[in-house]
N, C-alpha and C positions, 0 to 999 in steps of 0.2 A: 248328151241328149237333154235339151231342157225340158221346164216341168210341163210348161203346157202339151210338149207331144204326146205324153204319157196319157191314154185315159182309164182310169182306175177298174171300170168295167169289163174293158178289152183293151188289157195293155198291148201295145208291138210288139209280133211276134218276136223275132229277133233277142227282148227284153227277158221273154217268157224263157227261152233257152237257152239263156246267160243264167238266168236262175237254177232252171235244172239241170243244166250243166256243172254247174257251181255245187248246187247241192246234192247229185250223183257223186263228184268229185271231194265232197264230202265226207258222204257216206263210206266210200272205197278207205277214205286213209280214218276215221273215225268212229264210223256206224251212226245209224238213225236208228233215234231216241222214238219208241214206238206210240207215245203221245205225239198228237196233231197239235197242239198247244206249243208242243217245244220247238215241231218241227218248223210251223208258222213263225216261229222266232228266229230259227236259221236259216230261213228264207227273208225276214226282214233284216236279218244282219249284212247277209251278203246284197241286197238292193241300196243299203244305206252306203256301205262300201263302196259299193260299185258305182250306184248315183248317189255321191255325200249332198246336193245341196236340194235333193226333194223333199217337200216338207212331209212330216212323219205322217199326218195321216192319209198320206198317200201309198207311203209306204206301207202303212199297215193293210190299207185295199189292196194294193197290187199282190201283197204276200197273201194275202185270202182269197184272192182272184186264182193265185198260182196253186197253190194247194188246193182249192173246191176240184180244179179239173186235174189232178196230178195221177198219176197211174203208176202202179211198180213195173211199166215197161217202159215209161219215160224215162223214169231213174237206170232201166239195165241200158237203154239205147243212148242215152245222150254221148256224145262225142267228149268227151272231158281232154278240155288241152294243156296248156300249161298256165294259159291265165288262167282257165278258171281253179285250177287245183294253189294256184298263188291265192287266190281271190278264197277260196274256202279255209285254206292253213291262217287268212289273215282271219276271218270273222272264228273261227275257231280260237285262235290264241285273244282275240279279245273279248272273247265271252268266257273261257278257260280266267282269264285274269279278274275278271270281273266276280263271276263264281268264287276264286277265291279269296275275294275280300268280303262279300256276303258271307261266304262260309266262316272263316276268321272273326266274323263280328259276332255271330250265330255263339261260336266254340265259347269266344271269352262272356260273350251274356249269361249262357248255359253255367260256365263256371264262378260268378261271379253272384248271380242275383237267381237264378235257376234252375236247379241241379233237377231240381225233379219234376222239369219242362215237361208237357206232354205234346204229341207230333201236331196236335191239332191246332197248336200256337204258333207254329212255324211259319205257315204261308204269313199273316200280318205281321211277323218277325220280319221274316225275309223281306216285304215290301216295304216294310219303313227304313230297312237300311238301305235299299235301291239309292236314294236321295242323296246317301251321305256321301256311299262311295263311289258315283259315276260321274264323270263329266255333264251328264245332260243330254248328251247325245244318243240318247234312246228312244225306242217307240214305244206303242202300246204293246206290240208283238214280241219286241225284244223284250220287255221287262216283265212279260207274261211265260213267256218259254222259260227265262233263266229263272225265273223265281220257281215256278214247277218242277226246273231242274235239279237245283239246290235243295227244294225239298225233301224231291223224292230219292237222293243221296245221302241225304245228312243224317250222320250217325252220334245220335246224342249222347249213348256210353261213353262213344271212341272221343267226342270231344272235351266229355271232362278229364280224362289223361291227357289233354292235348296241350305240348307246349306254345304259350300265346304272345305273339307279337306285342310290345307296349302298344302298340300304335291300334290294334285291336280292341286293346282292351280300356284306352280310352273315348273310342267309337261307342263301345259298349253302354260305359256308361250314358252317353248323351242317345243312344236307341232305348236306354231305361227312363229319361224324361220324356222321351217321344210318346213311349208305349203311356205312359202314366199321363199326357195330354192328350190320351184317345178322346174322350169323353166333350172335353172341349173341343179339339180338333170334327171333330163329327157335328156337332152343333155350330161351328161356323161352315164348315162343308155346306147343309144344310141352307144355311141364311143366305151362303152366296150362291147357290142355284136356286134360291125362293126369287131371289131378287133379280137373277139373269133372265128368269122363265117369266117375270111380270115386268121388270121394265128395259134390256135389256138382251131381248130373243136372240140380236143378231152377232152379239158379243162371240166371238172365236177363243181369244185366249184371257184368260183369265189372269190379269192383272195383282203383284204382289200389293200394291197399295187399295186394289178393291176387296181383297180377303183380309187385309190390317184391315181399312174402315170396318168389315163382317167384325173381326176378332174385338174390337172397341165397344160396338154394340151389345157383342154376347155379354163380354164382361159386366158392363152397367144393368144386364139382365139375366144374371146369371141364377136366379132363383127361378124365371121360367124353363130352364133347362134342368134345376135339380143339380145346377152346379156349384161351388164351391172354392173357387183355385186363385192364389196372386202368381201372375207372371212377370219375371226379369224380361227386362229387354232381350235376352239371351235366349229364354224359352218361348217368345213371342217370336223372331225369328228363325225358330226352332219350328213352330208350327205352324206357321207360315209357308214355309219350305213343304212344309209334309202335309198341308192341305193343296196347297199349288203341284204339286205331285199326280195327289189323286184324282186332281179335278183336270190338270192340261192332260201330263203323261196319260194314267190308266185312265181317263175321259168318263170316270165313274158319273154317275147323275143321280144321290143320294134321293130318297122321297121325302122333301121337306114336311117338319113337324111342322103343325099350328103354332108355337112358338116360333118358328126360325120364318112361317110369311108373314106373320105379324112385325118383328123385327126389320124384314127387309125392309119396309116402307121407313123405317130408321135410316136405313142404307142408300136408299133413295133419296131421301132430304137431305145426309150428308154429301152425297155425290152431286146433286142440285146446287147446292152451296158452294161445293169445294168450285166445280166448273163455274159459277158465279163470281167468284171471287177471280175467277184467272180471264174472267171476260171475257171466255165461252168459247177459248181459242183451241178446247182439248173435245176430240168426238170420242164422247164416251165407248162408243161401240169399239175403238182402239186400246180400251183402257184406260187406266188414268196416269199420271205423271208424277213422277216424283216431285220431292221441293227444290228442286236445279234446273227442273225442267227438262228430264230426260225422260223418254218415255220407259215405263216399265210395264209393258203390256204383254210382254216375254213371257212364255211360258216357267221359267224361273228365271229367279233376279239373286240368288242367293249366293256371297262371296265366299262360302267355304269350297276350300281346295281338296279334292276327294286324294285321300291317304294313297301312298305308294305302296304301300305293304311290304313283306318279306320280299327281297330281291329272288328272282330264278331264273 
């Protein structure tokens, strides 16, 4: 079914009952998770599965479209066949896997740098390791559900007895650089929606080299923000990744500080210049380019390979 049949308001019915289909047949071999949140997640897993090549924030409409009107008599009537109970066992075992490498990163941070975590820290836990350990291939819906899933699961006694994968617990530590460039990371958030929402409205995805130009600017103004911090190449790509996260994936739209639209017009001239130099051949509204000339206007650009975790 290609993307243009789809429309996000009134999807095809046919589509609609592939979903509750899928998601009855869910429920039967798994149970539903009695938040809407989660359950909008299992409804955008099974749309991506089912149509892998529509773009995610379609996905996330159509799964909102499905759920506003869904009824526990949808769920008892739907015809569940055998695709759809395949189509449900597939989006379960990759949200099952996914979970637990969030979980595994949660355990070994917990043991490592925070024993005496409190639950309130969890959900910004949970969402900063989203980045590390997933392919990419998530929505808004999906990395909203499972993050609430994960949460409202995880058992922080039971994790410091928990024996921890290496491979965890060097996640860990690089989600304790992450968490400890909040501060920056939030102040470039900031500058690059100052700067989208004044010169750049019609910008979709948010380009890795227009959040480094943000990340460049903060730095050389970093006493307007009350900041303080030298970054390696290593942790500039670190929050790079985790500001391109929360700005494509969770479509967050911070309220720029007076600092961060003062700055953007920083971000401005630098982008004027940069497209000046290349002879005006790149539309910024696609993002910007790398130095090879590839575009990186992707919702993430970032080459780390998400962990396999403990085999099961």
């Amino acid at each position: 079914m290609p993307s243009e049949a789809i429309n996000a308001a009134a999807p095809p019915p046919e589509l609609v009952q592939t979903l509750i289909s899928g998601l009855s047949a869910y429920g039967r071999l798994y149970g539903l998770p009695n938040s809407p949140e989660q359950v909008q997640g299992i409804l955008g897993t099974l749309l991506r599965l089912h149509l892998p090549e529509q773009p995610a924030a379609l996905v996330d409409a159509v799964a909102q479209q499905v759920l506003d009107g869904l009824t526990p008599e949808d769920l008892k009537n739907a015809i569940v066949s055998r695709a759809s109970s395949a189509l449900a066992k597939q989006a379960h075992r990759w949200q099952q896997q996914l979970g637990e490498k969030i979980t595994g990163v949660m355990a070994a941070y917990v043991q490592r740098y925070a024993p005496a975590l409190t639950p309130d820290t969890l959900n910004s836990m949970a969402t900063a390791i989203l980045p590390l350990v997933s392919d990419h291939a998530i929505t808004r819906a999906e990395a909203l559900g499972l993050v609430s899933q994960v949460v409202q699961t995880f058992d922080i006694d039971g994790a410091i007895a928990t024996a921890i994968n290496p491979v965890y617990l060097e996640l860990a530590q690089t989600l304790a650089t992450a968490l400890s460039q909040k501060p920056m990371a939030d102040a470039v958030g900031e500058t690059v929606i100052a700067y989208v929402q004044k010169y750049a409205p019609t910008l979709l995805n948010i380009g890795a080299d227009l959040i480094s130009t943000a990340l460049s600017a903060v730095l050389q103004n970093q006493v307007d923000f009350n900041i303080d911090t030298q970054l390696t190449i290593a942790d500039e790509k670190l929050l790079i990744e985790q500001v391109s996260f929360q700005l494509n994936i969770l479509q967050q739209q911070p309220t720029p500080s007076k600092a961060a639209r003062a700055i953007a017009s920083q971000v401005n001239t630098a982008v004027e210049q940069y497209l000046q130099d290349r002879e005006g051949h790149v539309n910024v509204t696609t993002g910007l380019i790398s130095g090879d000339g590839l575009s990186v206007s992707s919702p993430l650009t970032s080459s780390r390979r998400p962990p396999e975790g403990p085999s099961t």
